[in-house]
N, C-alpha and C positions, 0 to 999 in steps of 0.2 A: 453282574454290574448293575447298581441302580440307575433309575431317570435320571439323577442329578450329575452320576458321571460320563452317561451318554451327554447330556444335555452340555457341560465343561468341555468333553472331550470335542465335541461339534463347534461351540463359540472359538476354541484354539485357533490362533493364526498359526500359520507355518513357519518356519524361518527361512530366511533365504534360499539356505542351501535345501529346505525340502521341498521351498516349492518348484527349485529349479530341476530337483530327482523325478518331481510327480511331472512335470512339464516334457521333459523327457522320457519318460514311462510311457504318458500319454502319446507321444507322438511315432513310439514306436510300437503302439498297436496296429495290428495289421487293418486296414479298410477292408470292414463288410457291410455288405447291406443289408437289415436285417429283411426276415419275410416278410412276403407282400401283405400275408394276414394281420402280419403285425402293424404295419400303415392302417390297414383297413380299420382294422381296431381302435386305434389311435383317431379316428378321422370320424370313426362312429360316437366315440363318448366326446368329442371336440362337439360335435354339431349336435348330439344331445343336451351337453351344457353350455350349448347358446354361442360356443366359441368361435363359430365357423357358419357363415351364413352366404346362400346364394349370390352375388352381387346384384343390385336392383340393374337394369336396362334402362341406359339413360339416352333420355329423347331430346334427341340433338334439334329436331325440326322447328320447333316455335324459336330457339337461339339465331338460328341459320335465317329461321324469316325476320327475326329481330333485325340484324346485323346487315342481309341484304336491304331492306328496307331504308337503312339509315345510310348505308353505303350509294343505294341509288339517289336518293335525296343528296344527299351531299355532293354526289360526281356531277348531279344537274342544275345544282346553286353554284358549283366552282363554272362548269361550261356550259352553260346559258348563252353567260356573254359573250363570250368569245366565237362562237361555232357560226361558220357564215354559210347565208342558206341556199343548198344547192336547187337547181335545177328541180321545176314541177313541185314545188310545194311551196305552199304561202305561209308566210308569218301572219300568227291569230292578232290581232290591233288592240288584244287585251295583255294589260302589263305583265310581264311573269316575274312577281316579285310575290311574297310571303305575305305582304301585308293584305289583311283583308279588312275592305271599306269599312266607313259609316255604320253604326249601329244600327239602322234604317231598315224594319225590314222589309220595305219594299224595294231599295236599294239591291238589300243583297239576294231580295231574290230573281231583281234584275239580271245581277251580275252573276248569279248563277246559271239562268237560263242564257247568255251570253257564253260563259264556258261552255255549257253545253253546246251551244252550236259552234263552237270555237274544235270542241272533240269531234262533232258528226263531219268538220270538213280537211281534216286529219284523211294522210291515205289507209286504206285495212291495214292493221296488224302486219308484221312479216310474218311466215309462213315458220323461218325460222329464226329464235330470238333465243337470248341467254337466260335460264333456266331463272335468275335472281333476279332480272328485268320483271321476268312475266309474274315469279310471286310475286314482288312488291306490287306490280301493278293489281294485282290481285288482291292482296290487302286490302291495298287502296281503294277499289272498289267496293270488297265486303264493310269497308267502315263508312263505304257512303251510302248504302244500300241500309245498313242500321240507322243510318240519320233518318233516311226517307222512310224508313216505316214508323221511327218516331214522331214525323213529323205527317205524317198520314193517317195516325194511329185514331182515331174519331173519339177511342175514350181518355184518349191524355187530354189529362189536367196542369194547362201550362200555368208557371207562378210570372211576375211581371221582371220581362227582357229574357227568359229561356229561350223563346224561340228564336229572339237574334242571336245566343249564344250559339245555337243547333245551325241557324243557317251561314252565320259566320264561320262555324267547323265545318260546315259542308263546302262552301268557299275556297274555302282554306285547302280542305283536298280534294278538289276538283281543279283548280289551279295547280296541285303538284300532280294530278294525273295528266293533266293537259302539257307539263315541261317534259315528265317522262315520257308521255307517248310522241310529243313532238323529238325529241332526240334520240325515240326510237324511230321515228321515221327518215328522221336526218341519215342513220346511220345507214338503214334499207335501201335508201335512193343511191348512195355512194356504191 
């Protein structure tokens, strides 16, 4: 038989009645399974030709800090308002709103040193807190720890109004550290 009538005899459709013979052929072959070597085999020239690859390990953590992050931010802009304040702790007299002042930067580095001592009269930490509380709070801290070495840095070369930008982002989150740690104190006292 030459290529050209294997080649014919392969392109052939079946007709009905053969494909419904081979369909039935097929399904009364008995189930085996073939040898395990033969898997192996199989599974050896797959991942030789690239067909078959380890799956990467995917790192859920920086997601998880993403999402608590925006989670606790969020849970502490809806209950701010509303959460009345119990017994042994004071409300800080600085506004907890998102907006941060004047462009000023003596202003805002008033108002920073004001959070700051708005945080040091904050009770300690609880002892025990929800895991997505403490990262965010934790973020929050490491991006303000980045400000302040940039802004400490002796050889930065600031352009004109960076540095209000930097201290207004520091502002900025150090007022939502000062909402979260205040309704994490809220919750401790209760």
């Amino acid at each position: 038989m030459s290529n050209d009538e294997k080649d014919h005899e392969m392109i052939c459709a079946l007709t009905a009645d053969e494909h419904v013979a081979l369909q039935a052929g097929l399904r009364s072959l008995p189930e085996t399974m073939p040898p395990r070597d033969v898997w192996q085999k199989i599974r050896e020239q797959a991942e030789a030709e690239g067909l078959l690859t380890e799956p990467k390990a995917r790192n859920h953590n920086k997601w998880y800090a993403g999402v608590g992050l925006a989670a606790a931010a969020l849970m502490a802009a809806v209950l701010m308002p509303g959460i009345q304040q119990p017994p042994g702790i004071t409300v800080p007299d600085t506004p907890l709103t998102n907006e941060v002042p004047i462009n000023n930067l003596g202003v805002l580095q008033a108002y920073s040193r004001q959070l700051e001592s708005d945080l040091r009269a904050l009770p300690a930490e609880p002892k025990v807190a929800r895991a997505g509380t403490v990262a965010t709070i934790s973020a929050i801290e490491d991006r303000i720890a980045a400000i302040d070495y940039q802004l400490n840095d002796p050889a930065a070369r600031w352009a004109e109004g960076d540095k209000e930008i930097f201290w207004g982002e520091r502002v900025r989150l150090m007022k939502l550290l000062l909402q979260l740690r205040y309704a994490q104190a809220q919750r401790a006292a209760y």
